[in-house]
C-alpha positions as CSV (number, residue, x, y, z in Angstrom):
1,X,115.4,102.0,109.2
2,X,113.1,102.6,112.2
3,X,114.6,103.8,115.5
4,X,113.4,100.7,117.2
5,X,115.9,98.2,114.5
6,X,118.6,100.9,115.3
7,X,118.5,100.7,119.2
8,X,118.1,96.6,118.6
9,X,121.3,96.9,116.2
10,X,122.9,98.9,119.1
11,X,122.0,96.4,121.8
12,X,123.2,93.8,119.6
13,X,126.5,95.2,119.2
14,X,127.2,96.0,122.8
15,X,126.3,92.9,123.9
16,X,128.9,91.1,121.9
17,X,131.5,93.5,122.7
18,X,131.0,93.2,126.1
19,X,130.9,89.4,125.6
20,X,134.1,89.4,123.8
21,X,135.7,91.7,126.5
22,X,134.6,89.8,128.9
23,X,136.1,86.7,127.3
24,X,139.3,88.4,126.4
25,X,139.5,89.5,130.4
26,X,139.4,86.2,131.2
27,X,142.1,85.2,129.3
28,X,145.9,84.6,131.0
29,X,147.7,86.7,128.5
30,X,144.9,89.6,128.8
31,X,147.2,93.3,129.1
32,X,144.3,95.3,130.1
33,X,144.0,94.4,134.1
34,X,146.9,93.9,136.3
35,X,145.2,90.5,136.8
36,X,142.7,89.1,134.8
37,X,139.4,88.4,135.6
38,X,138.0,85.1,137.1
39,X,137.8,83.0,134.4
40,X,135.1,80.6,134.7
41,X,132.5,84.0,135.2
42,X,134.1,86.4,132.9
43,X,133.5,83.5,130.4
44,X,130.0,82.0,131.0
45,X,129.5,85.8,130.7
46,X,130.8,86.2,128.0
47,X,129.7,83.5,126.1
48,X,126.3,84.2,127.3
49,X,126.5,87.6,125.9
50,X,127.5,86.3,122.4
51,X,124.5,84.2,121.3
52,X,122.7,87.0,123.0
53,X,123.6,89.4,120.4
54,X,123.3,87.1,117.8
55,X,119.4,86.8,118.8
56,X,118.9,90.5,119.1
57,X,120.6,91.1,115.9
58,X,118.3,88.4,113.9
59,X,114.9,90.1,115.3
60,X,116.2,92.9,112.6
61,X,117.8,90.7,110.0
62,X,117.8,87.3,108.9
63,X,119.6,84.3,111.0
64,X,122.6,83.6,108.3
65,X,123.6,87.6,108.5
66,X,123.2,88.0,111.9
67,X,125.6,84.9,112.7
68,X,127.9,86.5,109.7
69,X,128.2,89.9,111.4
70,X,128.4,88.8,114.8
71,X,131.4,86.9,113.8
72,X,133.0,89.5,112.0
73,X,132.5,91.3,115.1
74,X,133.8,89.4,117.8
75,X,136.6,88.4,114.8
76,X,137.7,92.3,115.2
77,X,136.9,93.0,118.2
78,X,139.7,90.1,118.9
79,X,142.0,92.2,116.7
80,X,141.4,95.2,118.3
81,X,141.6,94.0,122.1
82,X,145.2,92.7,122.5
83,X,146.5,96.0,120.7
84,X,145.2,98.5,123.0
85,X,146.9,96.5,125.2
86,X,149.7,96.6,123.8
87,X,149.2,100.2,123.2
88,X,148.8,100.8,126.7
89,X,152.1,98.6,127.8
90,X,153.8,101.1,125.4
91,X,152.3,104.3,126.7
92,X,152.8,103.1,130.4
93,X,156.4,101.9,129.7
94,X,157.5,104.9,127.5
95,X,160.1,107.2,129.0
């Protein structure tokens, strides 16, 4: 793999993550921000950001796995978001 696919895959990934934090942000039931971000701009950001990634990714590989790995992406990225919220409710609230 050339350096140039690697930094694409990179840019790829960070601009789904950020479009799934950003959606996540959004959201009402969000535990990362005391209040959560507006939600009509954290999610035209977001879901901006998502079929951005999905472009940058198929400039390396082909359509169908870029969609597939995106999804499994944002999919874990969804996962991971609310725990470390959680996570952090627990630090913050531990004795």
């Amino acid at each position: 793999m050339s350096l140039l696919a690697a930094a694409i895959q990179f840019t790829a990934c960070a601009a789904i993550a950020t479009g799934a934090a950003g959606l996540y942000l959004g959201a009402q039931n969000q535990r990362w921000l005391s209040r959560p971000l507006p939600a009509l701009w954290s999610g035209v950001t977001g879901a901006a950001l998502l079929p951005l990634g999905v472009f940058l990714w198929s400039q390396v590989v082909q359509l169908s796995t870029a969609i597939f790995a995106a999804l499994v992406l944002i999919m874990l990225l969804f996962i991971v978001f609310p725990a470390i919220g959680a996570l952090r409710t627990f630090i913050r609230n531990a004795p």
